[in-house]
C-alpha positions, 0 to 999 in steps of 0.5 A: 072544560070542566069534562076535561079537567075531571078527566085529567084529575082523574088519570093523571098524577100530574096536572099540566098547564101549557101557556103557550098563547102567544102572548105575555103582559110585557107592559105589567110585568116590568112595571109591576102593574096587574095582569089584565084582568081575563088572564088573571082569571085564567089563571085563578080559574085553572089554579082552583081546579087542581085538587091542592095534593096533585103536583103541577108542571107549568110551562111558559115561553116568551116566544110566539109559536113560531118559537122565534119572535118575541111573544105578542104583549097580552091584550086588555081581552082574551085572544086580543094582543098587541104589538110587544114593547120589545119587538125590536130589542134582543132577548138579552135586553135587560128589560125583556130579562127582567119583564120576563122573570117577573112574569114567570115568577108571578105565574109561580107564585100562582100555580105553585108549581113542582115543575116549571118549564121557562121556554117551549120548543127552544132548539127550534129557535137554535135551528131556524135562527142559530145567530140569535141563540145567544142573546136567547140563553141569556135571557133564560140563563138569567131567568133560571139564575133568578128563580134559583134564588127566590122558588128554591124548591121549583125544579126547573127547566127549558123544553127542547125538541129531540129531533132538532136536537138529533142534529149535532150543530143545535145540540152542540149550540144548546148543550150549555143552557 
């Protein structure tokens, strides 16, 4: 770990950090409870390795790779998840859209990003499950529209994949978001 962050540092003018592990502690960021503790210290061990003058991009989904089903809830121990409270409730639900901004706005106001990603491969969701784009734009809408208001100087964002977007039905779909 630490040959490749001296790596990164040294070769890079920007430093990334991909969360992208399937999980996020659902339970704690609606009720505005700690983080488990291991993601926590994840996140404060990544943070003080970036020399303080390099910008950051950071990247989080609330999906699982799969980039259709709901992320996992973060488990008590690093690789341990459970199932989510949400598994059944649409993205658009209004617990999962404010669990999910106040995820994203705590890991903002840890990493101090320049850049935030706030979805991961997102046309994939519009290829494979395109009925169930909608409820999923609006969760991000919101996301986006309430990180607007609070991290004005974040630049903001949603990750899409070209070749999914190559087909006129996804792009046409995802154009709006």
């Amino acid at each position: 770990i630490d040959t490749v962050h001296a790596l990164v540092i040294e070769n890079s003018s920007l430093y990334a950090v991909h969360r992208d592990d399937g999980c996020v502690p659902w339970q704690e960021a609606l009720s505005g409870e700690a983080f488990p503790e291991w993601l926590a210290n994840d996140w404060r061990d990544i943070k003080a390795r970036i020399p303080t003058q390099m910008p950051i991009s950071l990247h989080l989904t609330p999906t699982q790779n799969d980039r259709h089903t709901i992320a996992y809830q973060c488990g008590s121990a690093e690789g341990d998840v459970q199932p989510s409270l949400f598994d059944r409730k649409a993205y658009n639900d209004p617990e999962v859209i404010n669990a999910y901004l106040n995820y994203v706005r705590r890991a903002v106001d840890v990493f101090k990003p320049r850049f935030l990603t706030i979805g991961i491969e997102m046309s994939e969701l519009s290829l494979s499950h395109p009925n169930e784009w909608e409820p999923f734009a609006e969760l991000m809408n919101a996301t986006l529209e309430g990180l607007r208001s609070s991290h004005l100087e974040v630049k903001l964002g949603v990750e899409f994949v070209l070749q999914s977007l190559l087909l006129s039905r996804v792009a046409e779909q995802v154009k709006p978001l």
